[in-house]
Every structure is written in structure tokens, then in C-alpha cells.
C-alpha positions as CSV (number, residue, x, y, z in Angstrom):
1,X,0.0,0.0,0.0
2,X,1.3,3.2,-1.1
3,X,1.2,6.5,1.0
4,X,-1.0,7.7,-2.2
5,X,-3.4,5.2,-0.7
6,X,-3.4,6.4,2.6
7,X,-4.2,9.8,2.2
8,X,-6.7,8.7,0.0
9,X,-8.5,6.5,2.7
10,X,-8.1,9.3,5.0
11,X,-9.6,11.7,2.8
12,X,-13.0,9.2,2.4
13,X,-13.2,8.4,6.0
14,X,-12.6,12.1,7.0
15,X,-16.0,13.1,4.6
16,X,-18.2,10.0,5.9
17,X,-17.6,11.2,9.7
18,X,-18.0,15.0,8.8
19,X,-21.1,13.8,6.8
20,X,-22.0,12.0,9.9
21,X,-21.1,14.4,12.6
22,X,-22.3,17.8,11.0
23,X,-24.8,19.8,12.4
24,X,-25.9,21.9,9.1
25,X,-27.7,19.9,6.6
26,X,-25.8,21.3,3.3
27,X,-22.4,21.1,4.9
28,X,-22.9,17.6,5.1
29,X,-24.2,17.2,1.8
30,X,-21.1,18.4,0.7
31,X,-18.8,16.1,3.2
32,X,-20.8,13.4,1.7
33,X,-19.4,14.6,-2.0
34,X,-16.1,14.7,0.1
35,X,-16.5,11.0,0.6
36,X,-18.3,10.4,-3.4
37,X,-14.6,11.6,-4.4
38,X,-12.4,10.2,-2.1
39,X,-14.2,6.2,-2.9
40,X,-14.2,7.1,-7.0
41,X,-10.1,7.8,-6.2
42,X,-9.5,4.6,-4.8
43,X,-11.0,2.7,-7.4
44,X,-9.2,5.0,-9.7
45,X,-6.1,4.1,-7.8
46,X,-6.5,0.3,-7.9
47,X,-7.1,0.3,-12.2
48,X,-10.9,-0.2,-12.4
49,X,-11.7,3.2,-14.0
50,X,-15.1,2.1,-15.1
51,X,-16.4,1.7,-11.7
52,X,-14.6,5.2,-10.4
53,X,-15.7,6.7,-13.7
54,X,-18.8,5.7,-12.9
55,X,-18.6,6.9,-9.3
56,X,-17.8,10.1,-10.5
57,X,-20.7,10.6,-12.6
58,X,-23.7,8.8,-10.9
59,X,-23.0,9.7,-7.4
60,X,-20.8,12.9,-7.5
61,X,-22.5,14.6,-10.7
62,X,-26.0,13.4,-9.8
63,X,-26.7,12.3,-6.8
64,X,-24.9,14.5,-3.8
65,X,-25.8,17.5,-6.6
66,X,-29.8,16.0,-6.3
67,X,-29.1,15.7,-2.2
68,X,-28.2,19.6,-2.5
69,X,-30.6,20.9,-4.6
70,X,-33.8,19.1,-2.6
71,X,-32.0,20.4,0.7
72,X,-32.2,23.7,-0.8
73,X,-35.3,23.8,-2.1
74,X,-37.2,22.1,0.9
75,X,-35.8,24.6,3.2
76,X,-33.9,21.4,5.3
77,X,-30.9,23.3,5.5
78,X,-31.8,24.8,9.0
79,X,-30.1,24.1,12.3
80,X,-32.4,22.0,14.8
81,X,-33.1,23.5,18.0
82,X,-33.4,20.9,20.4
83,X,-30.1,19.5,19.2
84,X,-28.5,16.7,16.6
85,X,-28.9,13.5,18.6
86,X,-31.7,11.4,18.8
87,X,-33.5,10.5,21.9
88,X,-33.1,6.9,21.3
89,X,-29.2,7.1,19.8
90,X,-28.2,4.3,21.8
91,X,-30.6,1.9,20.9
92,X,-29.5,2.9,17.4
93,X,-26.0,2.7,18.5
94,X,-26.4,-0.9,19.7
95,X,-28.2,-2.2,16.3
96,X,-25.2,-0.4,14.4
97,X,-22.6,-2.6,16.7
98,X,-24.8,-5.9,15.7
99,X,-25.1,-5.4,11.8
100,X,-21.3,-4.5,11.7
101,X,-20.5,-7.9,14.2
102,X,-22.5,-9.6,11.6
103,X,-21.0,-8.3,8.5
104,X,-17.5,-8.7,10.3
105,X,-18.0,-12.1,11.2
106,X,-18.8,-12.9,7.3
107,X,-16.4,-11.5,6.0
108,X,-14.0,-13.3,8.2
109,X,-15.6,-16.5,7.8
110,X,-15.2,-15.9,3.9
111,X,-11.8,-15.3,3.1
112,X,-10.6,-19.1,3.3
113,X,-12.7,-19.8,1.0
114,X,-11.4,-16.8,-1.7
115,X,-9.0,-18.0,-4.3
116,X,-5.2,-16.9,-3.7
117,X,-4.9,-15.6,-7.6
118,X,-7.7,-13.9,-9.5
119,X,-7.5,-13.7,-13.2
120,X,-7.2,-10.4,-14.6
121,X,-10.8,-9.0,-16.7
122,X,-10.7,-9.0,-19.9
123,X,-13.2,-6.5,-20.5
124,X,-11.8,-2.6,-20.6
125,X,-13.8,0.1,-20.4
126,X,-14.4,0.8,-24.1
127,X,-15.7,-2.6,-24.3
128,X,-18.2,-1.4,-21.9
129,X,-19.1,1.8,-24.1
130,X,-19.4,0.1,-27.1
131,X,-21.6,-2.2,-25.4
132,X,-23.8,0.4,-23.8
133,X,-23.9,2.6,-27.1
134,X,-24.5,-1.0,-29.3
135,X,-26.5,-3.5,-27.6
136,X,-27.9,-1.9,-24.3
137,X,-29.0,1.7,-25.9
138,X,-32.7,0.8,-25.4
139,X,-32.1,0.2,-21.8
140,X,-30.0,2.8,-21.2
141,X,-32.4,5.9,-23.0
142,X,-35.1,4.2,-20.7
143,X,-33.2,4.6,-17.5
144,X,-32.4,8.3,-18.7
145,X,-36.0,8.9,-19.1
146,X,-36.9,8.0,-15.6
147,X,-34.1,9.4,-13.7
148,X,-35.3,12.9,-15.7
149,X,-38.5,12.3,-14.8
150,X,-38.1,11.6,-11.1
151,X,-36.0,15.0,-11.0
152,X,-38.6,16.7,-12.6
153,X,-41.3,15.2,-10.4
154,X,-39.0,15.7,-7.0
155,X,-38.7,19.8,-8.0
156,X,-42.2,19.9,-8.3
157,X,-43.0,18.4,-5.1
158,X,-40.7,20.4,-3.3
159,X,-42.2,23.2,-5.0
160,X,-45.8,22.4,-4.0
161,X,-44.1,22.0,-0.5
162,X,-42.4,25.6,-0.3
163,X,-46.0,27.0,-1.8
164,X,-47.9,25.4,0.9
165,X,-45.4,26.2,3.7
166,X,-45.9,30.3,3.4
């Protein structure tokens, strides 16, 4: 592991807890971006630029954009007054301890069973293009459609809601 590495895990973990810890609604939104980046640079950095590409453009250029937008527009971006915390954050705290045990204890239990060498894809990432330009267009225009579509519909409900809140 290269120090390249490092400060690129420290980067991602450093946006998921000030995503996590932040009192102010858009300043989390934008840790969370924070932590979009730092995960599509580790892929980047291990050679599967498909799947940071991809990170870059799905979550980064639509999604944590979409989270900062609707917090904008629905007026969530205020501080709460009777503070950040939950009443019940240790029951939640608890349940976060057992899924994590869980998942842990897979994970553990799995890597005998993982082969030692792994063979290298063959598949590059123009392959993918050509295949999503070629065979899987119709798919693809279709899943365009709806994702304009459900933007269009969640301004419109958070328009309604702004109208209705004066």
C-alpha cells in the first residue's frame, strides 16, 4: 500500500464522519461529495476506472448534486433546535454494533474460501461503451428517461411544498 493510498483513505473516511457528525444539513451534503470523491479515487487508484468513472458521474455529478438541490429547495438546510442526537441514539447505536458484528463475522468467515490468484478481466472500459452505445441503448435511454423524470417530479414536489409552507 502506497502512502498515495493512505491519504486517500483518509480523505473518504474524513468526509463519511464530517457527513455524519455535522450539524448543518448542506455542509454535510457536501462532506458526503467529500467522501463520493475520495471512494471514486480509490478505485481509480487500484485500475478499475469504469467503476470510479462511474462513481464520478452517478454519485458525485448526480446524486450528492440531487441531495443539494432538494435540501435547498425544501428549506432542510436549518439548524435544529433541540439539538443533533436522537433521543433513542443508543438503541441505534447498539443495532449499528450488531449489523457490523454480523457483516464482520462474514467476511471473516469468507476469506478461506477466496482463491489466492484472481485472473485479470478481460473486459476494458471501451468494451463497456461500445456495449452500452451497441446492444444496451434501449435500456440505457429508458433509465435516462426515468431518472429525468423523477427529477422533474421531486422539484415539483418540493415546489408544492415551499408554496404550501408560506
Amino acid at each position: 500500500m502506497t502512502p498515495v493510498f493512505y491519504i486517500i483513505a483518509a480523505l473518504t473516511i474524513a468526509g463519511g464522519l464530517a457527513a455524519v457528525l455535522l450539524k448543518n444539513l448542506v455542509h454535510a451534503a457536501l462532506a458526503v461529495t467529500v467522501a463520493f470523491g475520495g471512494l471514486a479515487l480509490l478505485f481509480l487508484s487500484l485500475d478499475a476506472q469504469f467503476a470510479g468513472f462511474a462513481q464520478i458521474l452517478v454519485y458525485i455529478g448526480a446524486v450528492a448534486i440531487l441531495i443539494v438541490f432538494a435540501i435547498l429547495l425544501t428549506r432542510g438546510s436549518d439548524l435544529p433546535q433541540d439539538g443533533v442526537f436522537s433521543h433513542t441514539w443508543l438503541i441505534g447505536l447498539m443495532i449499528a454494533a450488531g449489523v457490523f458484528s454480523v457483516l464482520a463475522w462474514a467476511v471473516l468467515r469468507s476469506v478461506p474460501a477466496l482463491p489466492h490468484e484472481t485472473a485479470v478481466p478481460a473486459v476494458t472500459v471501451h468494451d463497456i461503451g461500445v456495449a452500452l452505445v451497441g446492444r444496451y441503448v434501449l435500456p440505457l435511454e429508458i433509465l435516462a428517461l426515468l431518472l429525468t423524470a423523477a427529477t422533474i417530479g421531486a422539484v415539483i414536489v418540493a415546489m408544492h411544498e415551499k408554496d404550501g409552507a408560506q
